[in-house]
VODRENRO-123149 format. One record per residue (C-alpha): residue in one letter; x negated, y negated, z negated. Coordinates in steps of 0.02 Angstrom, whole numbers, plus 32768, in hexadecimal, padded with zeros to 4 digits. Each point is the difference from the previous one (the first is absolute). Layout:
N
AXYZ ...
END
This chain:
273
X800080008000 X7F6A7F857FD7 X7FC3801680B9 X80B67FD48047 X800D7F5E7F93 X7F537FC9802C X8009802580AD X80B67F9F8006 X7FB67F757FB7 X7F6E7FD6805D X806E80108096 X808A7F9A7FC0 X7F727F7A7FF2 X7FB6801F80B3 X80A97FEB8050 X80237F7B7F8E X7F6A7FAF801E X7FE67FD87F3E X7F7A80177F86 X7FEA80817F68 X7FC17FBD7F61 X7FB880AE7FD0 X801080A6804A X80A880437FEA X7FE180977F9A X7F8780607FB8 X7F577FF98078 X7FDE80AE802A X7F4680397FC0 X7FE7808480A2 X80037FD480AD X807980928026 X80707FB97F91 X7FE77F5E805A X8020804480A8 X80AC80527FC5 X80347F527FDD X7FBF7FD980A4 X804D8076805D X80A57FE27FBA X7FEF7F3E8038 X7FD4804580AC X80BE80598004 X80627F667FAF X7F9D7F848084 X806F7FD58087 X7F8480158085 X7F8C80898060 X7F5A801E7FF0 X7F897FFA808A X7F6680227F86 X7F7D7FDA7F76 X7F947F8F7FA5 X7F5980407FCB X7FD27F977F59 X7F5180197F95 X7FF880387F5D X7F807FB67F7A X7F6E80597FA7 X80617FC97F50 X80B7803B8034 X7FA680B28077 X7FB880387F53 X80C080097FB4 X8056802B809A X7F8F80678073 X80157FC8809A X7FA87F7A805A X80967FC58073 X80B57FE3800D X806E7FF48064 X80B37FAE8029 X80877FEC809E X7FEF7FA68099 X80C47FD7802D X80387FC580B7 X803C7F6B7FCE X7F617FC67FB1 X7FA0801F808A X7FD47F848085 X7F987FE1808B X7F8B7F768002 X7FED7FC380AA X7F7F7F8F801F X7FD27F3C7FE5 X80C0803C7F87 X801F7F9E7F53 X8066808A7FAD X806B7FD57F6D X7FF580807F6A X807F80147F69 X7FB17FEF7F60 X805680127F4F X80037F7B7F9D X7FC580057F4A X7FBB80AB8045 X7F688048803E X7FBB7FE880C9 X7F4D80278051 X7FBF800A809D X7F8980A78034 X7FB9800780AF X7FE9809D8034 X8017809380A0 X809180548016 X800D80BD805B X808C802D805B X801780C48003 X802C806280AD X803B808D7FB1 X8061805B7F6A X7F9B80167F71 X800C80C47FD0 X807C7FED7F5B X7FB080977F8E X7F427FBA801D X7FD97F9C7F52 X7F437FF18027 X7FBF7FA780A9 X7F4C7FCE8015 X7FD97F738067 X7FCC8066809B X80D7804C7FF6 X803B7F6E7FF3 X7FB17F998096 X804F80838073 X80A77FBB7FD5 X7FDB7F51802E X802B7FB980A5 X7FB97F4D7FE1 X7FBD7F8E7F88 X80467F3E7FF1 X7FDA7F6C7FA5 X80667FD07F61 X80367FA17F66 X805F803B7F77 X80697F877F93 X7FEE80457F4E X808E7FD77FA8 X806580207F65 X808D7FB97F99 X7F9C801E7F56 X7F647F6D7FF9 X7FA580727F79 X800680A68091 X7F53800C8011 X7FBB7FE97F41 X807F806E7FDF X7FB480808061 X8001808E808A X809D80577FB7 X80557F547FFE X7FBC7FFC80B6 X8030809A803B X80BA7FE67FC0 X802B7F5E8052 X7FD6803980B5 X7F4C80007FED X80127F547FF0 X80307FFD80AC X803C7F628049 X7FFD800A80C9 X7F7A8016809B X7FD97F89807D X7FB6807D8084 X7F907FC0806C X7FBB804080BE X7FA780AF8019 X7F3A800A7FFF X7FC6804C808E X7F8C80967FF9 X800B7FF97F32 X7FAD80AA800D X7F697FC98057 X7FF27F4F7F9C X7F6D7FEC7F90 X803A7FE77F48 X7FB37F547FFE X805C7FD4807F X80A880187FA8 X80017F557F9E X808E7F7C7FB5 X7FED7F6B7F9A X80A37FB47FA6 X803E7F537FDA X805F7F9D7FAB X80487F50801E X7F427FFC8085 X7F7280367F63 X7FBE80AA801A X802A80777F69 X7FBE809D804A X7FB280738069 X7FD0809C8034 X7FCE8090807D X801A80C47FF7 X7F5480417FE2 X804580C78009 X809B8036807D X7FF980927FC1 X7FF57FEA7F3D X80737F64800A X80857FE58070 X800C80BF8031 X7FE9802E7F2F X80A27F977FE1 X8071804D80A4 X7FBE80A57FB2 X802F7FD57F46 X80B67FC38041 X8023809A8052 X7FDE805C7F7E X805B7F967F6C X80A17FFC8080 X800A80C48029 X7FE680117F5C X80A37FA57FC9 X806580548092 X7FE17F6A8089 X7F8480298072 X7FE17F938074 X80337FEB80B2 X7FD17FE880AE X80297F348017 X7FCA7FCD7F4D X7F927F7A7FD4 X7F8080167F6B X7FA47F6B7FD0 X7F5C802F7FAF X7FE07F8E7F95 X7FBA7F567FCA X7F587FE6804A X7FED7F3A7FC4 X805C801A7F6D X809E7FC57FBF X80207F3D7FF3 X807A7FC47FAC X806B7F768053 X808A7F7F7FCC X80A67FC08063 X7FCC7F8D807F X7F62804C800D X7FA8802A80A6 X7F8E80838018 X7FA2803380B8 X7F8D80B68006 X7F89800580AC X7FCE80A38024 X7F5C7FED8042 X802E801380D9 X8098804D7FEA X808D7F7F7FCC X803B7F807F80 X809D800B7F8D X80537F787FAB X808E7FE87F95 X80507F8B7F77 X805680317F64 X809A7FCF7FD9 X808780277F7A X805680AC8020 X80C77FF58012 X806D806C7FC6 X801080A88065 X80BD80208011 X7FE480BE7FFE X805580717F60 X7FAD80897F91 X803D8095803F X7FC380978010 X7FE1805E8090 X7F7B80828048 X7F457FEB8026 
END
């Protein structure tokens, strides 16, 4: 009963587009406890999902939980292309929590086998048809998500807030892992940047983990999905009004501007994943 009042609530306050002083309910002290409340958000949220978020997990909070990543839904709705020279306007909640995390996002060209819990890197690049540029909006209706920490994460969506998905990178296979660079930022000052040193021990390691974590609940993943990897700036916090910009070094730019999220219009109901 806990994990259908929590997972109510932070919906109610998604569609609602309102904050949460506290998390509502007792914060679950496993990560599978935090992805039952998870996956019973996924089945009240009036949407579909076309994937996942791949979020890092701390060398403080890995010790308690034992993992070193997370992950949370990608829903059609929140997910947008970002055409070029585009300002894009992203909802933010206000009095909540909202980051930006540059990143690459796979798209998979086939089904994921459902009873396979363990994928190496190697596996799980045969499933992917093509590798874009991305940004994730981080984003929760509790301000405190993150100190909280990843079992808060986990149960709010993986602190999930959208993806601006950008154009495909041609001949990712071949690219040197230098090559594969962003910088972020916000309102015109650089706040970060960053390259991926290792395909194979970085982007590839967190495709592998998600398939794994999602058979392992009972939602493999499927051909058509998106999986965004992961932050490879880090996560910036931004404000309403805010503006941030990510250049990915020869590839494209992506820009958007937060704003205030509205309310959604959709009801908690329940339905199948």
């Amino acid at each position: 009963m806990d994990s259908e009042v929590i997972a109510e609530r932070f919906v109610r306050a998604r569609l609602d587009a309102e904050a949460l002083p506290a998390f509502p309910g007792t914060l679950p002290t496993t990560l599978n406890s935090a992805y039952a409340y998870q996956d019973r958000a996924i089945a009240l949220w009036p949407d579909h999902l076309v994937g996942w978020k791949v979020g890092g997990i701390g060398q403080t909070w890995l010790r308690r939980v034992g993992e070193d990543r997370l992950v949370g839904p990608i829903f059609r709705r929140g997910m947008r292309l970002a055409p070029p020279d585009a300002l894009i306007d992203v909802p933010v909640f206000r009095g909540g929590f909202a980051a930006i995390e540059a990143g690459f996002v796979f798209r998979l060209g086939a089904d994921a086998h459902s009873d396979r819990a363990q994928w190496t890197p190697e596996e799980a690049a045969r499933l992917v048809t093509g590798l874009h540029v991305g940004v994730e909006i981080a984003g929760s209706p509790l301000a405190a998500i993150n100190e909280l920490g990843p079992t808060a994460v986990v149960s709010d969506f993986g602190s999930h807030g959208g993806l601006l998905l950008g154009p495909a990178i041609s001949g990712w296979h071949a690219c040197a892992s230098d090559s594969l660079t962003c910088e972020t930022f916000i309102d015109g000052r650089s706040v970060g940047q960053g390259a991926v040193r290792s395909m194979r021990a970085g982007l590839l390691a967190a495709l592998a983990f998600a398939l794994g974590r999602c058979a392992r609940r009972g939602l493999p993943m499927k051909a058509g999905y998106l999986v965004a990897s992961g932050a490879v700036t880090g996560s910036h916090a931004i404000r309403i009004g805010q503006s941030a910009c990510v250049r990915f070094g020869g590839v494209a730019e992506i820009s958007c501007r937060a704003l205030p999220a509205m309310r959604h219009g959709g009801s908690v109901t329940s339905r199948s994943v």
